[in-house]
matplotlib code that plots the C-alpha trace (Angstrom):
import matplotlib.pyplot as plt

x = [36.3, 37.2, 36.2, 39.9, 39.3, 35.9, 36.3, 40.0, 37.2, 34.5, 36.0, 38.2, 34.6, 32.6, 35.1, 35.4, 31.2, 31.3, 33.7, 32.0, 28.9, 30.3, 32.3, 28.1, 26.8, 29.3, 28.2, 28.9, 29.7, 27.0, 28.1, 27.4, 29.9, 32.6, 32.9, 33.7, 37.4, 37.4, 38.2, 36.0, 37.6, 34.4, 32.0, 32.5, 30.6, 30.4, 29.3, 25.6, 25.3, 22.4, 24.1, 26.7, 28.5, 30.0, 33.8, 33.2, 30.0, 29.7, 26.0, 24.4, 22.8, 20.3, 21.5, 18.2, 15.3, 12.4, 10.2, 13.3, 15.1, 19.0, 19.8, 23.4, 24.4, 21.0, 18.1, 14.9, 11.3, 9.7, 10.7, 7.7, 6.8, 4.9, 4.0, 6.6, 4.4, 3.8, 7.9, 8.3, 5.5, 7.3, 10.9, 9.3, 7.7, 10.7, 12.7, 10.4, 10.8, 14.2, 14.9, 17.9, 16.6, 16.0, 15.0, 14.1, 17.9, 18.5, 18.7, 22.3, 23.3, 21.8, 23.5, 27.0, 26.0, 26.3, 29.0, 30.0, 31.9, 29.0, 25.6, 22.5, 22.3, 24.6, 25.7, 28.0, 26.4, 28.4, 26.7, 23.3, 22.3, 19.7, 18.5, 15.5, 16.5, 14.0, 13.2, 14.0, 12.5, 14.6, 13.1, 13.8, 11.0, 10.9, 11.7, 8.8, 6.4, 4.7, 3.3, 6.8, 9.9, 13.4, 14.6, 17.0, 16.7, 19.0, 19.6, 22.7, 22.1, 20.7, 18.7, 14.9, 13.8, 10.0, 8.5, 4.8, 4.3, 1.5, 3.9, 4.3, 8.1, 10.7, 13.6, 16.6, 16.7, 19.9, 20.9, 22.5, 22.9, 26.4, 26.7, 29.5, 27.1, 27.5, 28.1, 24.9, 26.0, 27.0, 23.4, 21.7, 23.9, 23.3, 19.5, 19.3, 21.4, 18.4, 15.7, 16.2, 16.8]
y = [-18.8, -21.7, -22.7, -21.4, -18.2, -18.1, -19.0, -16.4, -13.6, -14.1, -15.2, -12.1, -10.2, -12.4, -11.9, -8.4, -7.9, -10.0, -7.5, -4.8, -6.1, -6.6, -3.0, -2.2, -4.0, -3.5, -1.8, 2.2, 4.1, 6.7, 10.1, 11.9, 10.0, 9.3, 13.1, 14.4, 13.9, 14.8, 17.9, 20.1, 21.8, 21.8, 24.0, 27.5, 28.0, 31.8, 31.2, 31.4, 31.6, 29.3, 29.6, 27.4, 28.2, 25.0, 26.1, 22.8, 23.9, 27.8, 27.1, 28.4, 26.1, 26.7, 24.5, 23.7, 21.4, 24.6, 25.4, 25.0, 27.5, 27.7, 28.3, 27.9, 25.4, 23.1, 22.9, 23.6, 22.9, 20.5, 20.3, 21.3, 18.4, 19.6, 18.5, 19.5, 22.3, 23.7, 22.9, 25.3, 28.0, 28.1, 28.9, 31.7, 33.1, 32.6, 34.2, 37.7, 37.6, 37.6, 39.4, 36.8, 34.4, 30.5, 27.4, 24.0, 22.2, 20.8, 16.9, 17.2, 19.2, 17.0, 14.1, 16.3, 16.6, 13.0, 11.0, 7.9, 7.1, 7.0, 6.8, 7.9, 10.5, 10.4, 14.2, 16.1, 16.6, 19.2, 21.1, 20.4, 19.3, 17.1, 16.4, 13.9, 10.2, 9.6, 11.7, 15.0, 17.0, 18.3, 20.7, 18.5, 16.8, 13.6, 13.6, 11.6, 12.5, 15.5, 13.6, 12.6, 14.3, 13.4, 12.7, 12.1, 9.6, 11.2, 7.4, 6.5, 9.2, 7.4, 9.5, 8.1, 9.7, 7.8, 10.4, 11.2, 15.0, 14.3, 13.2, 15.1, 15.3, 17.9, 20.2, 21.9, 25.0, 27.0, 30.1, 28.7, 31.6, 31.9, 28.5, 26.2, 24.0, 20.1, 19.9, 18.9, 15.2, 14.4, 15.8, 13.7, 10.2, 11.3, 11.4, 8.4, 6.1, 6.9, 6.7, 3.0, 2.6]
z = [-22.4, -20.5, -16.7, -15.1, -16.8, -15.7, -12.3, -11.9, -13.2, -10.4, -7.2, -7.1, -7.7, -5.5, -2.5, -2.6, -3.2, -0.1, 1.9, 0.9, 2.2, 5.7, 5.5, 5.0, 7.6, 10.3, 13.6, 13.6, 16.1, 17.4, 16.7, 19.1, 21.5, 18.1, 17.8, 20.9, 20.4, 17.3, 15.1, 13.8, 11.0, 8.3, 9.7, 11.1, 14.2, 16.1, 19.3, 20.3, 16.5, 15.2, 11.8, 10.7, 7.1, 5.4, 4.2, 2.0, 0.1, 1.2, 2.3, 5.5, 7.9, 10.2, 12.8, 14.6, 12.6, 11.4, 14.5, 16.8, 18.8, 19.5, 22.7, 24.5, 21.9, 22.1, 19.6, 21.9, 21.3, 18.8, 15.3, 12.8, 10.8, 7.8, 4.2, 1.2, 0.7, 3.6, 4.5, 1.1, 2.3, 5.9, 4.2, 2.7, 5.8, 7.7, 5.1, 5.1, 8.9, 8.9, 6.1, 4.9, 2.1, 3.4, 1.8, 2.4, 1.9, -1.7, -2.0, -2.7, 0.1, 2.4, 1.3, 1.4, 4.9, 5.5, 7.6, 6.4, 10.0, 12.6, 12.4, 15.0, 13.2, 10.6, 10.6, 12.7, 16.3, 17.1, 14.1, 14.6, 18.1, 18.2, 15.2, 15.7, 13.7, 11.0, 7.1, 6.3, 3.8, 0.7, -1.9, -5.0, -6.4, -7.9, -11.6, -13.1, -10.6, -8.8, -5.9, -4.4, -3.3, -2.2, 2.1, 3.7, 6.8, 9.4, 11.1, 8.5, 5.7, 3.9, 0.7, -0.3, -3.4, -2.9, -0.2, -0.7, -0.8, 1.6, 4.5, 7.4, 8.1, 9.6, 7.4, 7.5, 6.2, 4.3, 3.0, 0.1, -2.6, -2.4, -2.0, -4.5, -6.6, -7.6, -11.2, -12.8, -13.7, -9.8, -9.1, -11.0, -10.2, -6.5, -7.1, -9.6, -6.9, -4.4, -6.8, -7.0, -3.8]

ax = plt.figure().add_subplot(projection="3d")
ax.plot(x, y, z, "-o")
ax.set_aspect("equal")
plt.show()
């Protein structure tokens, strides 16, 4: 191949890496304030409900971080920030007490929840009021270890599949039985994107 051919093959690829790299890096609007205009046509809300059903995915949300209480449309009190273990033991207890079957989200679903529009947190505000910025516990461990698990950091949704077990961090928890399931190779491209991150 000669140097024309060469060089017609990787500007066009070099220029648009570049762009991409500055549509990456470009300053995102909060969402708290980029929402309030907005629609809000995914979730269905009932009011002073603190579960929100995804249309998109069929999963039940608890709209409040575990430990937190919804009152008129606010998330009150401290989130519990627990091990993976003890996230996984408190979605059991909290499922006998209220006698409707939670969990600690999958990987995938919080990753569905993600906005790719605003950050600070990068989820719909409207849905779940203040959600703290930093990792969230998932319930999917890592694949070639059993000391590490899958988050997601709430800032720009951004997934980290590196989380020691031992780290003390908040969850979201779903009722997600009826829920529409990503096909198995989508689930693991999601996770294998974020393992290398």
């Amino acid at each position: 191949m000669n140097v024309k051919k060469k060089l017609w093959i990787i500007v066009p690829v070099s220029i648009s890496l570049l762009s991409a790299s500055c549509e990456f890096r470009k300053n995102l609007p909060s969402c708290e304030s980029f929402l309030k205009e907005k629609a809000q046509n995914r979730f269905l809300l009932k009011d002073a409900s603190p579960v929100a059903f995804d249309r998109l995915t069929k999963i039940k949300w608890y709209r409040c971080s575990a430990g937190q209480i919804f009152v008129e449309n606010k998330c009150k009190g401290e989130p519990l920030k627990l091990t993976w273990l003890e996230a996984q033991s408190f979605a059991r207890e909290f499922s006998e007490s209220s006698g409707e079957k939670w969990k600690v989200a999958q990987y995938w679903q919080l990753r569905e929840l993600q906005r790719d529009d605003c950050i600070n947190p990068a989820l719909d505000t409207r849905v779940f009021p203040n959600l703290e910025i930093g990792h969230y516990w998932s319930r999917d461990e890592h694949i070639f270890s059993d000391r590490i698990a899958c988050s997601l950091y709430t800032y720009k949704g951004q997934g980290y599949c590196w989380q020691r077990k031992n780290s003390e961090l908040p969850f979201l928890l779903v009722s997600d039985e009826n829920a529409k399931q990503i096909t198995l190779l989508g689930r693991i491209n999601r996770m294998l994107i974020d393992f290398f991150n």
